[in-house]
PDB file of N, CA, C, O and CB in Angstrom:
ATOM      1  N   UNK A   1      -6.684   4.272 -25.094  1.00  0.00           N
ATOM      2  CA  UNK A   1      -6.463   5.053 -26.301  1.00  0.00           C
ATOM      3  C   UNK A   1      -5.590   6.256 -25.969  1.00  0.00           C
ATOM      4  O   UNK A   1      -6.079   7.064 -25.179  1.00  0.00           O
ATOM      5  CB  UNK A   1      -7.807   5.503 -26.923  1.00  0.00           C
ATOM      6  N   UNK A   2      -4.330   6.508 -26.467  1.00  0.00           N
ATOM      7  CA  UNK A   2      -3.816   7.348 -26.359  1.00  0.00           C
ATOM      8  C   UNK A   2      -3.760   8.578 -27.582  1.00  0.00           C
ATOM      9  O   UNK A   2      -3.812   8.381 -28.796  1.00  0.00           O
ATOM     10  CB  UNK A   2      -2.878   6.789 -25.976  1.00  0.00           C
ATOM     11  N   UNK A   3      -3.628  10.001 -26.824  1.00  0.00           N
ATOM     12  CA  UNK A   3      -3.900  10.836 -27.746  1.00  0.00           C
ATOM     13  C   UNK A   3      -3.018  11.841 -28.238  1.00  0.00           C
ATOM     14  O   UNK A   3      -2.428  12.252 -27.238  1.00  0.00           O
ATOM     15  CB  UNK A   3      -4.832  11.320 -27.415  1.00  0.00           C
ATOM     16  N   UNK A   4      -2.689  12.338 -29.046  1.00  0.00           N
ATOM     17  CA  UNK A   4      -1.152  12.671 -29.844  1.00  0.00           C
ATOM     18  C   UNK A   4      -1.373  14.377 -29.617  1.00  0.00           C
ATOM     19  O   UNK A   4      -1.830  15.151 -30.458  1.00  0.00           O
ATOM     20  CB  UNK A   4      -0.997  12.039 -31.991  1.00  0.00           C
ATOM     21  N   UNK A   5      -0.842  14.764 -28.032  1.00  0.00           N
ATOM     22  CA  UNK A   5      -1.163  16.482 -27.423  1.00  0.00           C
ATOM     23  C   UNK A   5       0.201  17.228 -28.339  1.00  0.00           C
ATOM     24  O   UNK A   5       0.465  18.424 -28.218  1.00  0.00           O
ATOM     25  CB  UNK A   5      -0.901  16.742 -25.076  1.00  0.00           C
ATOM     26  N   UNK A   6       0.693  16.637 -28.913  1.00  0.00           N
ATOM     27  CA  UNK A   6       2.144  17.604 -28.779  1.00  0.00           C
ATOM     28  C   UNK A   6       1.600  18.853 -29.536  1.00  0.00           C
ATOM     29  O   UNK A   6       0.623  18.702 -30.269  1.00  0.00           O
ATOM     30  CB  UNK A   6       3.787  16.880 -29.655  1.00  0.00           C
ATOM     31  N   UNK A   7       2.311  20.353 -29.369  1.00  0.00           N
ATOM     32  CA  UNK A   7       2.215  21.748 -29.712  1.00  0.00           C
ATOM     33  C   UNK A   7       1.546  21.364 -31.615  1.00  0.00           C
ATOM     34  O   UNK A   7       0.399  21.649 -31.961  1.00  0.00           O
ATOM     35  CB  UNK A   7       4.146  22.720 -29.443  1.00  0.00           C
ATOM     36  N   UNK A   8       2.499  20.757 -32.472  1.00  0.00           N
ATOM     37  CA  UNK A   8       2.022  20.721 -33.205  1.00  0.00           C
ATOM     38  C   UNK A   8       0.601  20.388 -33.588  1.00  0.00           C
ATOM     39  O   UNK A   8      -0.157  21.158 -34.179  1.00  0.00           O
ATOM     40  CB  UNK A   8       2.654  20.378 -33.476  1.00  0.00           C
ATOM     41  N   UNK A   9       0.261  18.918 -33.111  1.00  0.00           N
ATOM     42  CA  UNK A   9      -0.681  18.515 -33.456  1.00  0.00           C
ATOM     43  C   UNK A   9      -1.765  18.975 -33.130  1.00  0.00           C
ATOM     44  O   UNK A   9      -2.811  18.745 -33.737  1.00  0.00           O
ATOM     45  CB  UNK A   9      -0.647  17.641 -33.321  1.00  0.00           C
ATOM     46  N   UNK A  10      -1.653  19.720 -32.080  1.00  0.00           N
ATOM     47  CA  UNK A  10      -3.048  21.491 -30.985  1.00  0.00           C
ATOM     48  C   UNK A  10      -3.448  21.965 -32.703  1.00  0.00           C
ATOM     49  O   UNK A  10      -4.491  21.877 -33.350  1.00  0.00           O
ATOM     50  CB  UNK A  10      -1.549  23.894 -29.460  1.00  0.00           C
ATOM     51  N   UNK A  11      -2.135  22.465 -33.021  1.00  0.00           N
ATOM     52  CA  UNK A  11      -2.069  23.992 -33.563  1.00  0.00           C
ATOM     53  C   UNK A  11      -2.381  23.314 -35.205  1.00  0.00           C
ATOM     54  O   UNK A  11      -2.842  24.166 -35.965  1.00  0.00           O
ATOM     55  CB  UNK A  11      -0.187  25.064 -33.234  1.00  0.00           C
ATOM     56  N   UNK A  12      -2.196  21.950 -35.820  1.00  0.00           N
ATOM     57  CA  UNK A  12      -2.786  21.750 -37.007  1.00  0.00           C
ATOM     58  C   UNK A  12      -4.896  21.422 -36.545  1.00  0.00           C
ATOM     59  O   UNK A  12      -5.925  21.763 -37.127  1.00  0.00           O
ATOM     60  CB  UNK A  12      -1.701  20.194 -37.797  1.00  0.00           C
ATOM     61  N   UNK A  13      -4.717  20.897 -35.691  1.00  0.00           N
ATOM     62  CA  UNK A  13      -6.248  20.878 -34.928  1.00  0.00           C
ATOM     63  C   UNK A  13      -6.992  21.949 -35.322  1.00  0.00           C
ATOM     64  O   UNK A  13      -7.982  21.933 -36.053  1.00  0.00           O
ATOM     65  CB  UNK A  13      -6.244  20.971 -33.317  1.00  0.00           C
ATOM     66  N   UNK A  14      -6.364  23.058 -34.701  1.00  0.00           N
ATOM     67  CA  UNK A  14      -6.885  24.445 -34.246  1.00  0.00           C
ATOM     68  C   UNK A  14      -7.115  24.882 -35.893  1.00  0.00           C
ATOM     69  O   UNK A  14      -8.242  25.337 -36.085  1.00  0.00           O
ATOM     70  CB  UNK A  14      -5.610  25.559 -33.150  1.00  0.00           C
ATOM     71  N   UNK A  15      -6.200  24.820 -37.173  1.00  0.00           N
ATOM     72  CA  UNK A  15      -6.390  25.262 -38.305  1.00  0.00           C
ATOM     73  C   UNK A  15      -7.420  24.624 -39.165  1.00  0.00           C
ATOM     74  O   UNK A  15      -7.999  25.190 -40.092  1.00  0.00           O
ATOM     75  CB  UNK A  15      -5.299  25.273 -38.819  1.00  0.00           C
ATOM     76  N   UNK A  16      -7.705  22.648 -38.542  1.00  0.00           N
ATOM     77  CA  UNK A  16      -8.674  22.369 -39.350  1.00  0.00           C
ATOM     78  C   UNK A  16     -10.177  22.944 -38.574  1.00  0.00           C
ATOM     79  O   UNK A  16     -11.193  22.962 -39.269  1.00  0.00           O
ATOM     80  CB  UNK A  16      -8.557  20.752 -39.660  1.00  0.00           C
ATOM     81  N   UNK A  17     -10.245  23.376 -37.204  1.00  0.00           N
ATOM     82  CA  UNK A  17     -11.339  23.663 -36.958  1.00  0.00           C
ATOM     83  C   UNK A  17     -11.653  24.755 -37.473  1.00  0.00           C
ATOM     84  O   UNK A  17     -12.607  24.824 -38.248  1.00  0.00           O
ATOM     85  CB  UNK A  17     -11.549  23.608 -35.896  1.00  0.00           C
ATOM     86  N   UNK A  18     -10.855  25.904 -37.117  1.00  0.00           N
ATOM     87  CA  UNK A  18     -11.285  27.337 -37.670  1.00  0.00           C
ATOM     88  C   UNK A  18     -11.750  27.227 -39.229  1.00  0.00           C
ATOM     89  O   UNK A  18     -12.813  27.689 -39.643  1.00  0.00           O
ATOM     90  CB  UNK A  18      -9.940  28.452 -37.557  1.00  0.00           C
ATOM     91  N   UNK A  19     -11.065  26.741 -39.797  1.00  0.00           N
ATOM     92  CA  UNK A  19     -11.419  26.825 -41.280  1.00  0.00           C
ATOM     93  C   UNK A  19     -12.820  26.055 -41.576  1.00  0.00           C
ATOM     94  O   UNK A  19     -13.477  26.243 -42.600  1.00  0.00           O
ATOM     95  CB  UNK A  19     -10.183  26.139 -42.191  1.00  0.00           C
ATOM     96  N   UNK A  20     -13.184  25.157 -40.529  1.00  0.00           N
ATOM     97  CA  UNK A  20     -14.187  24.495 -40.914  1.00  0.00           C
ATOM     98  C   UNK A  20     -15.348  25.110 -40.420  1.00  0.00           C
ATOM     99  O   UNK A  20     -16.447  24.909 -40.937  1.00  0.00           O
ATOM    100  CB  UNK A  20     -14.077  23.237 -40.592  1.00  0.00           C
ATOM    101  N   UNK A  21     -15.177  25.860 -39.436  1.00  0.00           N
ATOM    102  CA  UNK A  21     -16.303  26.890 -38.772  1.00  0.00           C
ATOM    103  C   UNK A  21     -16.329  28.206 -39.978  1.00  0.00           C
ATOM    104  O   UNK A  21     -17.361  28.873 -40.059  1.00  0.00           O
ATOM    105  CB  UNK A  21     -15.695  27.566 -36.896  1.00  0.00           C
ATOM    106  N   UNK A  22     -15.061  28.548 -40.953  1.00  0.00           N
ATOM    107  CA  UNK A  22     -15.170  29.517 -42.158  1.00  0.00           C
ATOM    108  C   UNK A  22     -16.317  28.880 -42.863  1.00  0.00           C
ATOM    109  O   UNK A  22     -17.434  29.370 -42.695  1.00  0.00           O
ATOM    110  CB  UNK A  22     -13.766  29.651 -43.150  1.00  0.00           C
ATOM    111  N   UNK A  23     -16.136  27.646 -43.776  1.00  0.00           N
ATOM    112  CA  UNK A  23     -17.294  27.609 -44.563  1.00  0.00           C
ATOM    113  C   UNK A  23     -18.111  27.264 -44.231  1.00  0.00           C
ATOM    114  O   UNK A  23     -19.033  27.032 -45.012  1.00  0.00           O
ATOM    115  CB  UNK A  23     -17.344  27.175 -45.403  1.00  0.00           C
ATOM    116  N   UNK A  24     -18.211  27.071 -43.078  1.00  0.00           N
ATOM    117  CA  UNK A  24     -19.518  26.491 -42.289  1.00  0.00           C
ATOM    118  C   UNK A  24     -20.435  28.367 -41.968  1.00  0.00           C
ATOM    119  O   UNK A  24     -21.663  28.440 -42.008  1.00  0.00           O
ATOM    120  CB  UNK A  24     -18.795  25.324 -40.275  1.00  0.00           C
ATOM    121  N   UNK A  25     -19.939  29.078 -41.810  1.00  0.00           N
ATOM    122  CA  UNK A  25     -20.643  30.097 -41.646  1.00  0.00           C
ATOM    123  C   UNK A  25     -20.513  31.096 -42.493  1.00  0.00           C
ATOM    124  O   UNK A  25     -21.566  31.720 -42.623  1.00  0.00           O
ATOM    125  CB  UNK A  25     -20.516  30.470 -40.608  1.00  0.00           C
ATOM    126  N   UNK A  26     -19.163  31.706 -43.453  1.00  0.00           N
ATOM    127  CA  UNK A  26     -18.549  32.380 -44.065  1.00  0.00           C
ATOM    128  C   UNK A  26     -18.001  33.714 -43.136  1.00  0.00           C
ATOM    129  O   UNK A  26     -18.039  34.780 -43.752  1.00  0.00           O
ATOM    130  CB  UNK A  26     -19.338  32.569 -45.177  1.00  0.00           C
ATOM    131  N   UNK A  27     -17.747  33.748 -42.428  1.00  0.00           N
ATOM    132  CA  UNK A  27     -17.465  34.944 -40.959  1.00  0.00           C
ATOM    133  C   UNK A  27     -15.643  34.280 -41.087  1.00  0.00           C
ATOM    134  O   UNK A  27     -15.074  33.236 -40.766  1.00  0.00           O
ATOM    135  CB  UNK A  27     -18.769  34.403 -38.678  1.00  0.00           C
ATOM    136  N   UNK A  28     -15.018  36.344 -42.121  1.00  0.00           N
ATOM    137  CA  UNK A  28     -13.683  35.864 -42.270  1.00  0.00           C
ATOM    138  C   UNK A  28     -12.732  36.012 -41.037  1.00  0.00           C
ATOM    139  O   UNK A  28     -11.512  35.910 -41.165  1.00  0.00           O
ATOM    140  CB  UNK A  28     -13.108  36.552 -43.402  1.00  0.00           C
ATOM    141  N   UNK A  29     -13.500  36.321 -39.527  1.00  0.00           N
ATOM    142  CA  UNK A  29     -12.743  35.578 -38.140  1.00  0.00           C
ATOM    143  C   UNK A  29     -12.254  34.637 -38.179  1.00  0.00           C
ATOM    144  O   UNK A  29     -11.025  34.699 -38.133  1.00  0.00           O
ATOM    145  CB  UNK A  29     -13.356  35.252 -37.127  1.00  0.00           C
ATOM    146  N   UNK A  30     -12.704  33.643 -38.254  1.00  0.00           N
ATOM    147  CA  UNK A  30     -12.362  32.235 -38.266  1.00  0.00           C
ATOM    148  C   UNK A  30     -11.436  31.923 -39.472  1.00  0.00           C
ATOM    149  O   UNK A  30     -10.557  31.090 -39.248  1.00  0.00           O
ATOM    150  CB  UNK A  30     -13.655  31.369 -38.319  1.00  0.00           C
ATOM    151  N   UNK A  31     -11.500  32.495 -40.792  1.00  0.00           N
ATOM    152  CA  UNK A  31     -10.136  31.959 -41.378  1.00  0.00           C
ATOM    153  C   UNK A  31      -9.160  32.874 -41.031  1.00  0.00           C
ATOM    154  O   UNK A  31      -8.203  32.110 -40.900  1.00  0.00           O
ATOM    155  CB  UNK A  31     -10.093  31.770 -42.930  1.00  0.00           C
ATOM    156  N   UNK A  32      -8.716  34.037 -40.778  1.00  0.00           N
ATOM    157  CA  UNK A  32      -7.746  34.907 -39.852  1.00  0.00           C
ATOM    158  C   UNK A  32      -7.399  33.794 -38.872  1.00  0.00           C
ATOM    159  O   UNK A  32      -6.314  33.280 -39.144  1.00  0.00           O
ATOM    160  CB  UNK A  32      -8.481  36.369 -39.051  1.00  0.00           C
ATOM    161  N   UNK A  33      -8.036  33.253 -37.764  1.00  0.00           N
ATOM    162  CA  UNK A  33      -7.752  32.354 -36.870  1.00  0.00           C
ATOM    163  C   UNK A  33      -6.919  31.263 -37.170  1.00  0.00           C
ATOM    164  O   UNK A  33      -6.013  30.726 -36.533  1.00  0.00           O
ATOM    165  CB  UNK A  33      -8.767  31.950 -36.456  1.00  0.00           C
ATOM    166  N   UNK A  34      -7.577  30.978 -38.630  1.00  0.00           N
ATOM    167  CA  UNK A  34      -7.054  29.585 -39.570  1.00  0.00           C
ATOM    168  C   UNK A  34      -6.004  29.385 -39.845  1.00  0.00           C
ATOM    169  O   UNK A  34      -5.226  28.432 -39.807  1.00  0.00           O
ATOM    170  CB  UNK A  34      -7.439  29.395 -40.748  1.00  0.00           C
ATOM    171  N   UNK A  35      -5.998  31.080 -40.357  1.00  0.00           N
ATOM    172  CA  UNK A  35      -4.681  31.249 -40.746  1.00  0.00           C
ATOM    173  C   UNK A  35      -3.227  31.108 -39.695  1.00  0.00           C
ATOM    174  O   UNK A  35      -2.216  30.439 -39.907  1.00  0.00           O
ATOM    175  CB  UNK A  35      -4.790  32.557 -41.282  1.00  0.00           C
ATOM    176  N   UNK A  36      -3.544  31.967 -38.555  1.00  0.00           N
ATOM    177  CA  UNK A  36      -2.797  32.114 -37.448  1.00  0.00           C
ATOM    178  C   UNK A  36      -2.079  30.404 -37.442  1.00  0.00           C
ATOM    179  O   UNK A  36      -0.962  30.037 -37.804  1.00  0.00           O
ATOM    180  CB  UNK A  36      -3.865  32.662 -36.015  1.00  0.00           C
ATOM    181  N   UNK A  37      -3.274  29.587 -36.859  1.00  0.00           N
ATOM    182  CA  UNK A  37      -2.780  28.449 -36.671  1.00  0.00           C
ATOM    183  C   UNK A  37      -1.729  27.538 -37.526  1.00  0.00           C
ATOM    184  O   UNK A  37      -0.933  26.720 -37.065  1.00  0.00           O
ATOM    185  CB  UNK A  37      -3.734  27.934 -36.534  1.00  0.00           C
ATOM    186  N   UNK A  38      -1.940  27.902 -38.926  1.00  0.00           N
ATOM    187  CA  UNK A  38      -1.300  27.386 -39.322  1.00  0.00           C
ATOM    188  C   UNK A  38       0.375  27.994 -39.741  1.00  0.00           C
ATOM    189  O   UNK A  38       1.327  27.347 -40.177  1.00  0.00           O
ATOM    190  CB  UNK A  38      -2.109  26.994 -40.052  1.00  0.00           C
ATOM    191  N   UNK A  39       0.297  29.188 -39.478  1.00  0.00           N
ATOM    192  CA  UNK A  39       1.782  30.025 -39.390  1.00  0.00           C
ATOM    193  C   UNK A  39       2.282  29.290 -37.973  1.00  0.00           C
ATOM    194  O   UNK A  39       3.457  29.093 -37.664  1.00  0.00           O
ATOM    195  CB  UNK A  39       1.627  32.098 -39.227  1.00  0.00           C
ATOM    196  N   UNK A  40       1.132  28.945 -37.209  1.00  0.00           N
ATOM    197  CA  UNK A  40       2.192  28.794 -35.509  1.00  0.00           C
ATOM    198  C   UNK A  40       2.261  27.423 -36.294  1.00  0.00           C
ATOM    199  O   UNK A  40       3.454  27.183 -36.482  1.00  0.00           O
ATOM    200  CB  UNK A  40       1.330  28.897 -33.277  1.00  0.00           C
ATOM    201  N   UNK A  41       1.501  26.468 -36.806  1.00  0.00           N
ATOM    202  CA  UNK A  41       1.911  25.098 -37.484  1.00  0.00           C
ATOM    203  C   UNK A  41       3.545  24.892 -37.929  1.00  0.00           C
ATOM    204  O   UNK A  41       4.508  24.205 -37.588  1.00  0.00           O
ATOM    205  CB  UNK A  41       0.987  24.970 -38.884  1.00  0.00           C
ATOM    206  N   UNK A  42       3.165  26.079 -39.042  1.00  0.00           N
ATOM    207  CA  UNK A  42       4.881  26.265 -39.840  1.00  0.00           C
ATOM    208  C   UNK A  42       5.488  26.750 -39.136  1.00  0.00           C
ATOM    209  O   UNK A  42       6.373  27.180 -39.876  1.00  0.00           O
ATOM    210  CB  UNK A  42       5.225  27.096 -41.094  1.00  0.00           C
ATOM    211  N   UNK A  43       5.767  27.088 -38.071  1.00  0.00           N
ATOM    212  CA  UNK A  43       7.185  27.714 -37.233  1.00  0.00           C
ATOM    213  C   UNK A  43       7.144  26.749 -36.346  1.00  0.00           C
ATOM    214  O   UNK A  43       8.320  26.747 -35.980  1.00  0.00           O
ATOM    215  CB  UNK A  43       7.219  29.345 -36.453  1.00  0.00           C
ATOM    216  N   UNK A  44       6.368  25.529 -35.449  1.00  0.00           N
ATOM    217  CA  UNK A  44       6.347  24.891 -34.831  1.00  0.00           C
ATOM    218  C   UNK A  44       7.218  23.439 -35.577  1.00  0.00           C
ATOM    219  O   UNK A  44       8.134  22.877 -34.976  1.00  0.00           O
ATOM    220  CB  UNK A  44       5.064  25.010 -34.419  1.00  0.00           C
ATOM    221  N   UNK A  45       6.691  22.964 -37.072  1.00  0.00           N
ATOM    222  CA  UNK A  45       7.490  22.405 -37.868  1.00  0.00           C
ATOM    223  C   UNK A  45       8.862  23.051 -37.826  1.00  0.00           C
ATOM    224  O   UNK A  45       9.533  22.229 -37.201  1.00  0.00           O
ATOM    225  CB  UNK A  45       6.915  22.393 -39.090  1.00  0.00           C
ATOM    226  N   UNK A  46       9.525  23.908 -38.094  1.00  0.00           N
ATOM    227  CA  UNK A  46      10.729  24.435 -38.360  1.00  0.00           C
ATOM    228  C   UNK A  46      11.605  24.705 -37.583  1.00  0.00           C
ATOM    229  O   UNK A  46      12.729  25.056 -37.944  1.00  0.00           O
ATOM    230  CB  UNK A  46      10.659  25.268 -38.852  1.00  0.00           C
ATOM    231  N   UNK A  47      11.239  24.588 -36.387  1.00  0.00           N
ATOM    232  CA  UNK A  47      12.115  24.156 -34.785  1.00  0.00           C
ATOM    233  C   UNK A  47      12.060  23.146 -34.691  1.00  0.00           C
ATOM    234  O   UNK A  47      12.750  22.911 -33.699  1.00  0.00           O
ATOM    235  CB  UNK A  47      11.723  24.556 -33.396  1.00  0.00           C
ATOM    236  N   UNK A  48      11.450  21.678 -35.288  1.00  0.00           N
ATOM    237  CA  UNK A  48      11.304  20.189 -34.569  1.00  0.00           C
ATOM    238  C   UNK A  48       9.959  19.627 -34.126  1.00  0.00           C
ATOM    239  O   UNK A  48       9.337  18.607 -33.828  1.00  0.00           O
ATOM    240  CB  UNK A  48      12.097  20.173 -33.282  1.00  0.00           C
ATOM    241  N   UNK A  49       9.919  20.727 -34.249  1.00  0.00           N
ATOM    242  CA  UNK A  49       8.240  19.521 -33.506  1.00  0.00           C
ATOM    243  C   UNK A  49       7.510  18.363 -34.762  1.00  0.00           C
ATOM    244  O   UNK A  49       6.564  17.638 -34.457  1.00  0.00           O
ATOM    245  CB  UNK A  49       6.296  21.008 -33.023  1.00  0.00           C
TER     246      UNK A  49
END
């Protein structure tokens, strides 16, 4: 089984976890985090990845 590491696919990972640890606890750390990830998402899209 191979597994799909590239920068993007980390950093959309990283946005569905944080957000899911948000409503899972309501602690607005984790969507700040959420958020992050998914700005590095959109600039990671917009160079190629």
């Amino acid at each position: 089984m191979m597994i799909n590491t590239n920068k993007l696919d980390i950093a959309v990972r990283f946005y569905q976890f944080f957000t899911y640890l948000y409503f899972k606890t309501g602690n607005y750390e984790y969507w700040i985090k959420g958020i992050k990830a998914l700005d590095e998402a959109i600039n990671l899209r917009k160079e190629g990845y």
